[in-house]
C-alpha positions as CSV (number, residue, x, y, z in Angstrom):
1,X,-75.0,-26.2,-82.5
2,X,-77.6,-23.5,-82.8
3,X,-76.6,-20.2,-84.2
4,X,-78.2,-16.6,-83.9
5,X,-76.8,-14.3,-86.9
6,X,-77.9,-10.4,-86.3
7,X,-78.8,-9.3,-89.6
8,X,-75.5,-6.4,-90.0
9,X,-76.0,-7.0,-94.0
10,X,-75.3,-3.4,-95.5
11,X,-76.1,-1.7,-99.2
12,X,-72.4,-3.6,-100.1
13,X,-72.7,-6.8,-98.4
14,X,-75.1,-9.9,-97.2
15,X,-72.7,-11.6,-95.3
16,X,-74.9,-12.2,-92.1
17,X,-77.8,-13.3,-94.4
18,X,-75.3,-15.5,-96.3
19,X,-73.5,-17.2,-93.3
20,X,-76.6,-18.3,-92.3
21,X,-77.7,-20.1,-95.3
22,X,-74.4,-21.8,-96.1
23,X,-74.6,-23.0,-92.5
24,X,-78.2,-23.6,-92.7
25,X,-77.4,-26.0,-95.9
26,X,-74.6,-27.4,-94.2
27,X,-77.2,-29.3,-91.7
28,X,-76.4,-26.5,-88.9
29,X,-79.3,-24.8,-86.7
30,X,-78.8,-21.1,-88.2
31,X,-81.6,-17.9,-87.8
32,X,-81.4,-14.2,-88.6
33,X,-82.6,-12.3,-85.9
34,X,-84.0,-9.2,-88.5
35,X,-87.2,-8.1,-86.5
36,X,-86.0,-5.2,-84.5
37,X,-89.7,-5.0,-82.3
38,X,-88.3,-8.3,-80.2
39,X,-86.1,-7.8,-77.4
40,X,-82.8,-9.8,-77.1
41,X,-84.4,-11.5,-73.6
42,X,-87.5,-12.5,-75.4
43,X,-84.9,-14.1,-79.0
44,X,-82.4,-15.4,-76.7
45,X,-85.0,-17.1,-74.6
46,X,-86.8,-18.5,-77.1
47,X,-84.4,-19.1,-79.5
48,X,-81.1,-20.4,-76.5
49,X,-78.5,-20.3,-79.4
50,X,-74.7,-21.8,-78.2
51,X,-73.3,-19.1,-80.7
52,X,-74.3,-15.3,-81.2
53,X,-72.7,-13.5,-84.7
54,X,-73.2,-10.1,-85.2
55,X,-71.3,-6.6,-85.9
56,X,-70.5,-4.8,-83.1
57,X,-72.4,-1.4,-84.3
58,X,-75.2,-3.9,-83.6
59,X,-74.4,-5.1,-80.0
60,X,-76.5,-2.9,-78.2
61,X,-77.4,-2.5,-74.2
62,X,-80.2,-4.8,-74.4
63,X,-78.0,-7.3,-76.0
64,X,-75.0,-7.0,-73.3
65,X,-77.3,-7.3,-70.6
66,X,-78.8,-10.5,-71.8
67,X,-75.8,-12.1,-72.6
68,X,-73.7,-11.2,-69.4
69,X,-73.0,-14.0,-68.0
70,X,-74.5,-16.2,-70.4
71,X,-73.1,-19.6,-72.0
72,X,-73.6,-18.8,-75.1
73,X,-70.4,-18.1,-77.3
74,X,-70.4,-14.8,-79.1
75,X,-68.2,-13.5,-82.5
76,X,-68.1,-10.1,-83.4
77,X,-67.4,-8.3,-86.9
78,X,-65.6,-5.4,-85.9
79,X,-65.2,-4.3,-89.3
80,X,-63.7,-0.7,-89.4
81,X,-63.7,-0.3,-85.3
82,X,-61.7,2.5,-84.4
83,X,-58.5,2.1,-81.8
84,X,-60.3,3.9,-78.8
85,X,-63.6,2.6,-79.9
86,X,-61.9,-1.1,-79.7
87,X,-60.5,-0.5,-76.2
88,X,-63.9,0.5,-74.8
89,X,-65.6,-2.5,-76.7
90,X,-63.3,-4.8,-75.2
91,X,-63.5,-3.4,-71.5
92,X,-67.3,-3.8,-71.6
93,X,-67.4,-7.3,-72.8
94,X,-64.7,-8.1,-70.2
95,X,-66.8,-6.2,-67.4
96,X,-69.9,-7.9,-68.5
97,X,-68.5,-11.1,-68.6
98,X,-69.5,-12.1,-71.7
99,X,-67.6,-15.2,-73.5
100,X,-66.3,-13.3,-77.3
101,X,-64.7,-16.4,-78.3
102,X,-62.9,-14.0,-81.7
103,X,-63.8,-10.8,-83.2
104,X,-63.6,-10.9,-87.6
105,X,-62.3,-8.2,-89.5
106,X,-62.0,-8.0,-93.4
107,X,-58.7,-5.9,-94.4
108,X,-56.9,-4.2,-92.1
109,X,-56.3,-5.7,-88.4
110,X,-58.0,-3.4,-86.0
111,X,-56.2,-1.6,-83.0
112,X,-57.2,-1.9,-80.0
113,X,-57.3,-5.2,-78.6
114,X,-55.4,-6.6,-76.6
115,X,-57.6,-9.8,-75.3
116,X,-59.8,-10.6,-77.7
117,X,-58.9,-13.3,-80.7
118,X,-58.9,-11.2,-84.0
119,X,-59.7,-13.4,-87.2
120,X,-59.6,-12.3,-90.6
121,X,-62.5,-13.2,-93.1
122,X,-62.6,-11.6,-96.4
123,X,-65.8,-10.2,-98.3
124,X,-66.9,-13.3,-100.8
125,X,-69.5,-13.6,-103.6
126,X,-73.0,-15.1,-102.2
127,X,-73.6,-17.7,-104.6
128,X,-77.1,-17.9,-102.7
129,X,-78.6,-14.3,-104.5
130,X,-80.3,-14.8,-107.6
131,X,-79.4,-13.1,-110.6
132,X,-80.8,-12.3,-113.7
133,X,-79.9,-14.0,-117.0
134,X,-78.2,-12.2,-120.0
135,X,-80.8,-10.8,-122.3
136,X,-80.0,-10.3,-126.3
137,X,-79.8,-6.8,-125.8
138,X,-77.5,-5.9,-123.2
139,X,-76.1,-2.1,-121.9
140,X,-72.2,-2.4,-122.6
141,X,-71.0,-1.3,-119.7
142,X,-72.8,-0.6,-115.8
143,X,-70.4,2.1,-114.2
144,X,-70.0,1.2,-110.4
145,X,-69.6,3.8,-107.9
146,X,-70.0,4.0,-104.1
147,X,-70.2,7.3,-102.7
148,X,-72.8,10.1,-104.9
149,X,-70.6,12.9,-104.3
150,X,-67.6,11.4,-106.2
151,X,-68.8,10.2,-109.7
152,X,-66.2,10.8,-111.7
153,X,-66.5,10.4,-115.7
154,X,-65.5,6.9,-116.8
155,X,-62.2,6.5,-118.8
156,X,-63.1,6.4,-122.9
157,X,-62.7,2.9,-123.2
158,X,-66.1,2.8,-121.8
159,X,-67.7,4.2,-124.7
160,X,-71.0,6.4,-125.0
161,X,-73.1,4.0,-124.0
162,X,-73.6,3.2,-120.0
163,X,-75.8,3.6,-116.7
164,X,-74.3,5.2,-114.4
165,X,-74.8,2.9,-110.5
166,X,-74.2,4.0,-107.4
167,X,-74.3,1.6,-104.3
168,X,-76.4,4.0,-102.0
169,X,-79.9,5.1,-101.5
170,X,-78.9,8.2,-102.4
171,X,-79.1,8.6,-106.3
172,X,-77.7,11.7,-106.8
173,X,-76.2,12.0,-110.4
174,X,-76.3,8.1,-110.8
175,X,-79.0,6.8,-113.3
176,X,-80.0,4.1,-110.6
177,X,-79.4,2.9,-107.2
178,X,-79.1,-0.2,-105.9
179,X,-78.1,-2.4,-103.2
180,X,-75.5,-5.2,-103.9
181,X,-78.9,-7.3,-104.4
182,X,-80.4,-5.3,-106.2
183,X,-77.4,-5.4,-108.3
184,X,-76.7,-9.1,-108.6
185,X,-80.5,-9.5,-109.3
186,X,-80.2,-6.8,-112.4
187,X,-76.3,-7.8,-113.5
188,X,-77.6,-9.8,-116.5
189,X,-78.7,-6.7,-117.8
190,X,-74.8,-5.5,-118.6
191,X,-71.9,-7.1,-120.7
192,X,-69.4,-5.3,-118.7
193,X,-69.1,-3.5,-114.9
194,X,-66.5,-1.2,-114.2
195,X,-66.4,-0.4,-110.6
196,X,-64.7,3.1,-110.1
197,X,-63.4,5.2,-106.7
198,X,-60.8,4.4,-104.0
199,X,-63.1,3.1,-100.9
200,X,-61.1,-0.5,-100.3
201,X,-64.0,-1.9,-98.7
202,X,-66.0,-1.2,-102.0
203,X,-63.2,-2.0,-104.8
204,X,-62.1,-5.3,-103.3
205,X,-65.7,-6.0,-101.2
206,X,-68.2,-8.4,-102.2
207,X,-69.4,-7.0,-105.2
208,X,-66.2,-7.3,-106.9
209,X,-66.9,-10.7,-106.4
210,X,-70.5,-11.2,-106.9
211,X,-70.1,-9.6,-110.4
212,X,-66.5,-11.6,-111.4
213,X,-68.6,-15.1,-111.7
214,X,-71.9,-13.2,-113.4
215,X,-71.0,-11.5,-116.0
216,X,-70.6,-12.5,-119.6
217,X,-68.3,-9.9,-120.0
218,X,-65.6,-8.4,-117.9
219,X,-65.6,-7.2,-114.5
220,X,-62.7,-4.4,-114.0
221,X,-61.3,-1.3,-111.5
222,X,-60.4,1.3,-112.5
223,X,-57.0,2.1,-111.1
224,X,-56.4,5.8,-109.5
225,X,-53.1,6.8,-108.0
226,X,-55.1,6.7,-104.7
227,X,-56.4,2.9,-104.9
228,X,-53.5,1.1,-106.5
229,X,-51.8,-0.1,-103.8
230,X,-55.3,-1.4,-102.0
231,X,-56.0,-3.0,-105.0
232,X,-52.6,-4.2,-106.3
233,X,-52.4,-5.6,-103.1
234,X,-55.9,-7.4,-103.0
235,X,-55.4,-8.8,-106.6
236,X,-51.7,-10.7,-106.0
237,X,-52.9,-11.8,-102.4
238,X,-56.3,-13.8,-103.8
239,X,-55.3,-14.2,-107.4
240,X,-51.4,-14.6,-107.3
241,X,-51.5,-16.9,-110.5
242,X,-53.2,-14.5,-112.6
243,X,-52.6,-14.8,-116.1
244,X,-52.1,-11.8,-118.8
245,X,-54.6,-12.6,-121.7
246,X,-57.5,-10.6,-120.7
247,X,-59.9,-14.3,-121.2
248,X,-57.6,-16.4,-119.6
249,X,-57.6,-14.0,-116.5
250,X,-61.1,-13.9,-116.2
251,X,-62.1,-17.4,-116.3
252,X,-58.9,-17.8,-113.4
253,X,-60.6,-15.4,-111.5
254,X,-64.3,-16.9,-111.6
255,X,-62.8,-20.6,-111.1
256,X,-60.7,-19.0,-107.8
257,X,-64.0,-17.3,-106.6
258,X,-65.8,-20.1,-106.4
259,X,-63.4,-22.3,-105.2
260,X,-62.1,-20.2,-102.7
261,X,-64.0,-17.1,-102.2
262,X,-67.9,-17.8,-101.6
263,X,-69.3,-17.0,-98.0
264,X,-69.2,-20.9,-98.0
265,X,-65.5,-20.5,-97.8
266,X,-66.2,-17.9,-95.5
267,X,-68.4,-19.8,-93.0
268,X,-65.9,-22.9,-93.2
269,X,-63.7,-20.3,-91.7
270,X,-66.4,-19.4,-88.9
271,X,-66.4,-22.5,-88.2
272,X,-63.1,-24.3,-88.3
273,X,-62.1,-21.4,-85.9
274,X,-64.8,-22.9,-83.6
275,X,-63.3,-26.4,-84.3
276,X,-66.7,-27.8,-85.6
277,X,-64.6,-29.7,-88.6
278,X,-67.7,-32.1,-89.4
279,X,-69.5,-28.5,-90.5
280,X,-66.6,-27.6,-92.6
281,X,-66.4,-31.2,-94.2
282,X,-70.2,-30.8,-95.1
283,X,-69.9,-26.9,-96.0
284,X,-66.8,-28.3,-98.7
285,X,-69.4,-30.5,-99.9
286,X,-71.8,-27.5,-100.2
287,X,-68.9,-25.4,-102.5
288,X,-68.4,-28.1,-105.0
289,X,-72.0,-28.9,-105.6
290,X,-72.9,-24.9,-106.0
291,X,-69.7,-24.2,-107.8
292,X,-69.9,-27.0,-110.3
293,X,-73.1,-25.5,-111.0
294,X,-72.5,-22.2,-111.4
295,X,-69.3,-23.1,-112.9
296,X,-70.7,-24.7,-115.9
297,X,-74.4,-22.6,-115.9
298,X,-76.6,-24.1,-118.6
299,X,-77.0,-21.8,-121.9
């Protein structure tokens, strides 16, 4: 099987790029298509993939035109797709005649559709980005926001002493910006990250998880009236056996990560919903050799 990713990453998430690679070291034929001066006709041609991946804010005219028709098997993220937005994305794949084998949502199941296979795959932590080790001096604790225009002040138990990081170019009153690479790259850097605001895909998105197995400290939200039941809900669906010591909780929730909740989880998902089981027995393979290490980093 050869598979053509779109690269749909975003300031909060690498999932496209990190599909690839599990599936890439899972013996797969994976590529990002990330060079936006090629047409589709001149990728698709070259490149003849049996599966396309991409988010549907990506799926342009170009791209429908070339693949009407076509053989090859396309999923979609529809990630945050509207009800009337899903309806018209649905008649024009139907009217081009192109085969959208599922569509993958994270949280909430879209509206909307009414032909089209819906399957949901989480945010994960890419165990693929490399991240920074803990110095001897380290910051106590990274504040995490998302939007610029919402930074409230962090609760006291944060102390005086913190950088202020918002996910967005924009840095606004933040102290630095950075990408969830960026971040993961730079997390060695903090003893602690609390992530604060009430955007779901943000509190219970990949960074929450990215940061849960990297830090020597902990990684927390802060709750809000607003985001408790988001989060509350998150927390008991992927970590119902969470226990109450502080410790004890976060060492459950790094071992759950990366034993369930790595975008090599996520692309055994892709593809057992594709039926290629020999992929997910090799991608299983992949989790325990990465999580053992990662698991048990050496000091």
């Amino acid at each position: 099987m050869k598979i053509l990713f779109t690269n749909y990453n975003t300031e909060t998430s690498t999932e496209a790029t990190s599909l690839s690679f599990a599936l890439r070291n899972a013996g797969v034929e994976s590529q990002v298509w990330d060079d936006p001066r090629m047409s589709a006709f001149d990728v698709f041609d070259s490149y003849k993939p049996d599966l396309f991946v991409t988010s549907y804010t990506n799926l342009t005219e170009d791209i429908i035109k070339r693949l009407s028709g076509d053989k090859c098997k396309v999923v979609l993220n529809v990630c945050c797709i509207g009800e009337n937005e899903a309806k018209s994305l649905e008649e024009t794949l139907l009217k081009a005649n192109i085969n959208c084998v599922f569509a993958i949502y994270r949280f909430d199941k879209p509206k909307g559709f009414s032909k089209i296979k819906l399957v949901q795959i989480m945010p994960a932590a890419d165990v693929f980005l490399p991240a920074s080790q803990p110095g001897n001096r380290q910051i106590p604790f990274g504040v995490l926001y998302s939007d610029p225009n919402d930074m409230q002040s962090p609760p006291e138990e944060v102390g005086d002493v913190y950088h202020k990081i918002v996910m967005n170019r924009e840095l606004s009153q933040a102290d630095v910006a950075m990408n969830v690479v960026d971040l993961v790259n730079s997390c060695g850097v903090y003893t602690n990250i609390l992530m604060m605001g009430n955007d779901q895909a943000f509190l219970c998105g990949q960074p929450f998880f990215d940061l849960s197995v990297r830090i020597t400290g902990k990684t927390a939200i802060n709750i809000t009236p607003e985001n408790q039941p988001c989060v509350a809900s998150f927390m008991e669906n992927l970590f119902p056996d969470l226990p109450e010591t502080p410790e004890a909780a976060k060492e459950y929730i790094k071992s759950t990560i990366l034993y369930r909740h790595t975008y090599i989880n996520r692309a055994e998902r892709l593809m057992k919903n594709l039926g290629e089981e020999g992929v997910c027995e090799n991608l299983r393979k992949l989790r325990d050799s990465i999580r053992n290490n990662l698991q048990n980093p050496r000091s």
